[in-house]
N, C-alpha and C positions, 0 to 999 in steps of 0.2 A: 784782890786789888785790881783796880780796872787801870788797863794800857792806855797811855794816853797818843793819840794816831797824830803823828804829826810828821809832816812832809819837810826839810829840809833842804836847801835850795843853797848852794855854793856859788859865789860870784866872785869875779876879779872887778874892783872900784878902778874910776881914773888914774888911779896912784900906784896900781900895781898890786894891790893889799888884797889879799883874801878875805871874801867877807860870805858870812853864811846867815839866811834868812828862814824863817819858820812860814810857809804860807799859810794863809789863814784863809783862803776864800779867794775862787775868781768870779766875779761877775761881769754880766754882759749890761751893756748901757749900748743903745741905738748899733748895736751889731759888732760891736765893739766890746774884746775881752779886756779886762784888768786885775790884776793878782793884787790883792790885799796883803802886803810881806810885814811880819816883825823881823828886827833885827835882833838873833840870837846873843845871847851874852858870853862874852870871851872870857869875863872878870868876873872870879866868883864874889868879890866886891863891890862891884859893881852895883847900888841899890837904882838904878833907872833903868825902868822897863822899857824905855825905848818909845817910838813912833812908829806910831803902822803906817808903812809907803802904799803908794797906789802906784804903779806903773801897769803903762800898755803891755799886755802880752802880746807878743808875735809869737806866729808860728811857720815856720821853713822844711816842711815834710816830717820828719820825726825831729829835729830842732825847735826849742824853744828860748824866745831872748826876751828880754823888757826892753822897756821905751823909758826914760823921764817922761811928766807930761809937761811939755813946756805953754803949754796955752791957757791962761786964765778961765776962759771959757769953759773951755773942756773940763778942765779941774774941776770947776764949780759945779760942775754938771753929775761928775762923780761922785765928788761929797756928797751934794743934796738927796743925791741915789742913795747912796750910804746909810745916811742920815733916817732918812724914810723908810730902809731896812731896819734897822738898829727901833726906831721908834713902832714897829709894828714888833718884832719880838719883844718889845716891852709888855704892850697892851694884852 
């Protein structure tokens, strides 16, 4: 049976709340890294797989933090990247 490789990623939200994310992929857009994160399921009820976030990665010597992207722009820029990722593993 084959392992399936996955990077886990523990964060504290606004609220204080522990929250734990599966990375799926960092890409670079115009020199600019971003982690593709799912959000792991806590609730083995739980039937919503959730939304893939896009946030900025920083990096601070051996530290690593996210960003929200708060800029429409930017965002837009990411998807579209995405996007055209996603549709060339199609073809």
């Amino acid at each position: 049976m084959a392992e399936k490789n996955e990077q886990l990623i523990e964060t504290i939200d606004e609220e204080g709340n522990k929250v734990s994310f599966e990375l799926l992929d960092i890409v670079t857009v115009e020199n600019i890294e971003y982690a593709l994160l799912l959000p792991v399921k806590t609730n083995k009820d739980d039937k919503d797989e959730g939304e893939i976030l896009v946030m900025r990665l920083k990096k601070d010597g051996e530290e690593f933090s996210f960003e929200a992207i708060e800029d429409d722009e930017e965002f837009n820029r990411i998807a579209e990247y995405i996007e055209e990722l996603e549709d060339e593993i199609e073809e």
